[in-house]
Steps between C-alpha positions, in 0.01 A plus 500: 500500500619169670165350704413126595155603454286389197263725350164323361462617140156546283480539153185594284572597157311413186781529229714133551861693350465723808414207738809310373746809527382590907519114544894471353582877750347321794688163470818701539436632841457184730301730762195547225260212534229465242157394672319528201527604108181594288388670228117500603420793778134326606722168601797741662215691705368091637895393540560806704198398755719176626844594414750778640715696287650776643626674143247502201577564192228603321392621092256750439288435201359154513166321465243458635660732776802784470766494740303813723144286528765199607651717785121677577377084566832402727386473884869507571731750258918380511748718331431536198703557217280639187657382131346663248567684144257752606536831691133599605503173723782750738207698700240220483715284665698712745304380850632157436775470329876521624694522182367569082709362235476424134449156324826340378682698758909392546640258693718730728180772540271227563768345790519920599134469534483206688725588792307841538214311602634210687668803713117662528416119671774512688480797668164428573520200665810614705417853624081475661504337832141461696574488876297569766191587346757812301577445140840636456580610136882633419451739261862531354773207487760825549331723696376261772198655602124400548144499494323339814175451421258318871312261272186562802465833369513470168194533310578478161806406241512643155724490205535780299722479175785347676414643824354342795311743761426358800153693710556500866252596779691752680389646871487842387424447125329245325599397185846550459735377267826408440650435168839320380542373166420127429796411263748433738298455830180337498256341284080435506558085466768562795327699723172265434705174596636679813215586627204309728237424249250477722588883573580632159357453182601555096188663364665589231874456306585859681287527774540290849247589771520420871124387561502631844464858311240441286171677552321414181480332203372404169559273202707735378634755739608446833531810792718521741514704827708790474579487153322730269501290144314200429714171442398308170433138540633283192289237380752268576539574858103526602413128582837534732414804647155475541561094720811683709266818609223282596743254633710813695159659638361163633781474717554842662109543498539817304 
């Protein structure tokens, strides 16, 4: 795939022979850019606080964390491409991870691998416009229609394995939903950075709430109006959420 764009690369991986092969695939394709290279997952987690990548490559069984307890302590998740020996990391890391392949995998699989996901990026970027107060999502690069969602009226954001629903307050019903799968369209880190933060708010790394919807809340749980389930809070996301609702509420006196 010919593109003048450069995708930022991460690489955490505790076994050096694997760092050094990944290292040699990427320095073929002059559109890979390696931010950073370790083999520790605590440092990875701090380097990921101040730098961008927007492709991680990521092991699974490291110390002191595993790959999943890496992903579980990211505020913001990139593609992520899982390389690991073992199977049983498949399910656990399915709601993050946009490609699974082995350790010591082949130069022209790896490169197969690669493009996959620079195309997920890419299509990303290119087909979510927000105009007008109306997020407009193409759902299909063939079929060429969409999913208009008034960003006033929606309450809630969730991702789903793979699939983001969006809750809408609707005039005759309240609380319902549209869904569209993520790969493809949209993504949580996406949707967060298009939207007004003073408006919206990550509670959690599949949940975005519009704070103008919600009634109650609690350390943990969060309710919103019109929406039957409670929304989990990560522990990550309460300091934030907790300063933008009292923040939000102070200025529209709610």
């Amino acid at each position: 795939m010919e593109t003048s764009m450069v995708y930022r690369i991460g690489i955490v991986d505790d076994q050096l022979d694997e760092l050094l092969l990944i290292q040699r695939y990427i320095a073929d394709d002059p559109s890979l850019k390696i931010v950073f290279c370790t083999s520790d997952p605590v440092q990875a987690l701090s380097l990921m606080e101040h730098q961008e990548v927007d492709i991680l490559i990521l092991d699974m069984n490291m110390q002191p964390l595993n790959g999943v307890q890496l992903l579980e302590a990211l505020k913001v998740i990139p593609q992520v491409i899982v390389c690991s020996n073992h199977p049983e990391y498949v399910y656990e890391t399915s709601p993050y991870q946009s490609a699974f392949i082995r350790k010591t995998i082949g130069r022209a699989a790896f490169k197969e691998t690669i493009e996959r996901v620079k195309a997920l990026i890419d299509v990303t970027e290119e087909f979510v416009e927000l105009n007008d107060r109306i997020l407009d999502i193409k759902t299909s690069k063939s079929a060429g229609y969409h999913v208009q969602v008034n960003i006033d009226r929606m309450m809630l954001a969730v991702i789903d394995d793979k699939t983001m629903c969006f809750y809408k307050e609707n005039t005759y019903r309240v609380g319902n939903k549209m869904y569209f799968t993520k790969n493809g369209n949209i993504t949580m880190d996406l949707l967060e950075r298009l939207l007004d933060k003073e408006q919206f708010v990550r509670v959690h790394r599949s949940y975005l709430v519009n704070m103008a919807y919600v009634a109650h809340y609690s350390i943990d749980y969060i309710s919103v109006k019109g929406v039957d389930e409670f929304v989990p809070i990560g522990k990550t996301y309460r300091k934030r959420f907790k300063t933008n609702i009292d923040k939000y509420r102070k200025k529209h006196r709610c």
